[in-house]
C-alpha positions in Angstrom: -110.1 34.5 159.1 -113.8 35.2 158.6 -115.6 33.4 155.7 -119.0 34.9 153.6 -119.9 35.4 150.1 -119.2 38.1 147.3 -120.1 38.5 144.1 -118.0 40.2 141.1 -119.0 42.6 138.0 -117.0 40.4 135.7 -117.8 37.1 136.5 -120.6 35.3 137.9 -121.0 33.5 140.7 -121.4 33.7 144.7 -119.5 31.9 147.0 -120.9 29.4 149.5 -121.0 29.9 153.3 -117.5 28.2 153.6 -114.1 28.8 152.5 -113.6 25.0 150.9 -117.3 24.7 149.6 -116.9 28.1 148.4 -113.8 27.6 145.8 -115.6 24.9 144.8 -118.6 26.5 143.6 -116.0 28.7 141.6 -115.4 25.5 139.9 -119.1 24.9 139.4 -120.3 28.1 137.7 -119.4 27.5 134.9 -119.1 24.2 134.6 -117.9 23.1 131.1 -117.2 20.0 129.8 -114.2 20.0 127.9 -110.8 17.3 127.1 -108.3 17.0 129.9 -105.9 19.1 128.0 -106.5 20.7 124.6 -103.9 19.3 122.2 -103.8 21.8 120.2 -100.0 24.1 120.3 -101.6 27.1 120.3 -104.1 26.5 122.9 -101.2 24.6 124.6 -98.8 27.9 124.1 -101.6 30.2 125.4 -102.9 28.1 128.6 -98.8 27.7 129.9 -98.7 31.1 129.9 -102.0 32.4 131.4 -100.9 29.7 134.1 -97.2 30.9 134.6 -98.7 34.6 135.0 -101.5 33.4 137.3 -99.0 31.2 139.2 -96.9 34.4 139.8 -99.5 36.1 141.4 -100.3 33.4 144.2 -96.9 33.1 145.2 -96.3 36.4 145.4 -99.1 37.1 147.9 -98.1 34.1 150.2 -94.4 35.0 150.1 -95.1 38.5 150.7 -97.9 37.2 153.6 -95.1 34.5 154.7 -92.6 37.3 155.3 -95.2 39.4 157.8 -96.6 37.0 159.3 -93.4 37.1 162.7 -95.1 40.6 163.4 -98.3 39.7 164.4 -99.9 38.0 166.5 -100.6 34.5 166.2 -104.5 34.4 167.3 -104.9 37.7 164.9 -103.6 35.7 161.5 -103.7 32.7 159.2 -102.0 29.9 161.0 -98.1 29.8 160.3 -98.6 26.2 159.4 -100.5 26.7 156.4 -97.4 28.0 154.7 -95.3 25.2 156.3 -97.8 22.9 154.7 -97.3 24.6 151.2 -93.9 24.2 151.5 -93.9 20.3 151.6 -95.9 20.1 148.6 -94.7 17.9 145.1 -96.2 18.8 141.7 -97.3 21.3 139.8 -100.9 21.1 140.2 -100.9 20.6 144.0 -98.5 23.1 144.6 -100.9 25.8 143.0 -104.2 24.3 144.3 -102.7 24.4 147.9 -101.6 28.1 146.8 -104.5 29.1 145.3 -106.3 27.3 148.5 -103.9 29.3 151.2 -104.2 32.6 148.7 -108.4 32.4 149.3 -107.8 32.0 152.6 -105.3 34.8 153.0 -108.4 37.2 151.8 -111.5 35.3 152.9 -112.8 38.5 154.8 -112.5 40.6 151.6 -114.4 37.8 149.6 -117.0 37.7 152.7 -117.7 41.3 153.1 -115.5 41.7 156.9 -113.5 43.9 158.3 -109.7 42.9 156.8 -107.2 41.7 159.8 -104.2 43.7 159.9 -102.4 41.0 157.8 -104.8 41.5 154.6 -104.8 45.4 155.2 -100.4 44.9 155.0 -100.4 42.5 152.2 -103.3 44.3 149.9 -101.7 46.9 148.3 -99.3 44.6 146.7 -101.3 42.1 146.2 -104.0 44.5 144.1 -100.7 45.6 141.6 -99.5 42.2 140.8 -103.6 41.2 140.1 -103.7 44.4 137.9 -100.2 43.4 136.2 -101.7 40.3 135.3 -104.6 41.5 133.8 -102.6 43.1 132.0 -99.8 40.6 130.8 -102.9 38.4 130.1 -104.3 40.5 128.0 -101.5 40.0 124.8 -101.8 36.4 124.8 -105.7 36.9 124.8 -105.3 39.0 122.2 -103.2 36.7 119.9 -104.8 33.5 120.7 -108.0 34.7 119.6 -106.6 36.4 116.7 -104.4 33.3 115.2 -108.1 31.2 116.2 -110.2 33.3 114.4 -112.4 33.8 117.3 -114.3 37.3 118.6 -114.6 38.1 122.0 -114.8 41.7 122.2 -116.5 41.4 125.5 -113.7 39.1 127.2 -110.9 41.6 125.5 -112.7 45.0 127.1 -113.4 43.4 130.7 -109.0 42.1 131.1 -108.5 46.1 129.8 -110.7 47.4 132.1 -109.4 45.1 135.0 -106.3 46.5 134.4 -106.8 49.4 135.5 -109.4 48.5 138.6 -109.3 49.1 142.1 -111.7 48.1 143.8 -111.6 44.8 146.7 -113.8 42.8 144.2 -110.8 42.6 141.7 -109.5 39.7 144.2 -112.7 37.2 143.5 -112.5 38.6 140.1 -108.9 37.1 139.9 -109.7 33.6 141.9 -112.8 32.9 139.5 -110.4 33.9 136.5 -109.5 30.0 135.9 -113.2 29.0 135.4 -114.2 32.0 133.5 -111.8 31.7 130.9 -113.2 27.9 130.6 -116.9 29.4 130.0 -116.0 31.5 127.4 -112.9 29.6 125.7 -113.1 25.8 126.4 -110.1 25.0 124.8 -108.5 27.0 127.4 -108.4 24.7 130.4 -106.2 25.6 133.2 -104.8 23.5 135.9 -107.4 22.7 138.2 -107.1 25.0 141.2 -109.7 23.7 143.2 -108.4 20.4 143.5 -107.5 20.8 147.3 -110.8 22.3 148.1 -112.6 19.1 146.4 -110.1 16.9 147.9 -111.3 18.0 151.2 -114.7 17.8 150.7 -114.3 14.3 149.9 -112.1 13.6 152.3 -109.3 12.3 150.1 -107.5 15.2 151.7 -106.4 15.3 155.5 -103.6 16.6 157.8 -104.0 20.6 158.8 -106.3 21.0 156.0 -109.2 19.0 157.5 -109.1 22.6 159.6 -111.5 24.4 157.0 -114.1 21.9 157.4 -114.8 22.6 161.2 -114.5 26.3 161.2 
């Protein structure tokens, strides 16, 4: 799949001129230095589900991706053993940061400005609902952490409603930079680390199929 950069209304940030360098630059943006995990229950409460809603959205793409993939062509797609490798994953933080990892790749030509292959144009639609459907889950928990915290953020509240409801091809890097956002504007709300396989790589702690996205 073909790899550029994009840009996005609700977040800032432009990917770099590589799949792996570029999730790690969503990482970057808005770098933030906050505690591993905020001990706090209702930061705690809020960040499990943001995470669980996020999570659901990932695997839905690559199962729904997965389950086309036999009708095309095996130059013409993502290579089958990316999902194989996803598959022999342990833990909850590498599991998503492959995911989120396989999910970026799955729409690299949308985030890059190219022509979609056939099996981004199949798995778009669907994809595009569950992102809007998170928006707007997210939302409530936004809502009611902020309110129980005493915080205002009026701006962060308007942009989730308004995502809701958005159509447009930038909604998918609006959704991968979510993670890092979210840090920029509420600190305390630290989600896993989705980049980790993308940093791994870079630093070659990483290896196997992966090592792939560093010499294409």
């Amino acid at each position: 799949m073909a790899r550029s950069g994009s840009s996005s209304r609700f977040l800032i940030g432009r990917p770099c001129c590589s799949l792996v360098t570029g999730l790690i630059c969503l990482a970057l943006v808005h770098s933030v230095r906050v505690p591993e995990r905020s001990p706090n229950t209702l930061a705690e409460n809020t960040i499990q589900a943001v995470e669980r809603l996020f999570n659901q959205v990932l695997y839905a793409t690559i199962e729904d991706a997965r389950q086309r993939l036999p009708s095309h062509p095996a130059n013409e797609t993502i290579d089958r053993q990316y999902f194989e490798e996803l598959d022999l994953v342990a833990g909850n933080e590498d599991y998503y940061s492959t995911a989120f990892y396989i999910f970026a790749w799955i729409n690299s030509d949308l985030m890059y400005h190219n022509t979609p292959d056939k099996l981004l144009i199949e798995v778009l639609p669907g994809e595009k609902i569950a992102i809007r459907r998170f928006f707007g889950k997210v939302k409530p928990h936004l809502t009611k952490y902020l309110r129980s915290s005493r915080q205002e953020r009026a701006e962060l509240v308007a942009n989730i409603s308004q995502l809701a409801n958005e159509t447009g091809d930038s909604l998918i890097t609006t959704f991968l930079e979510f993670p890092q956002n979210l840090k920029s504007q509420l600190p305390e709300l630290q989600l896993m680390d989705y980049t980790k396989l993308a940093q791994a790589l870079v630093q070659g702690v990483a290896s196997g199929i992966w090592t792939k996205a560093l010499n294409t």
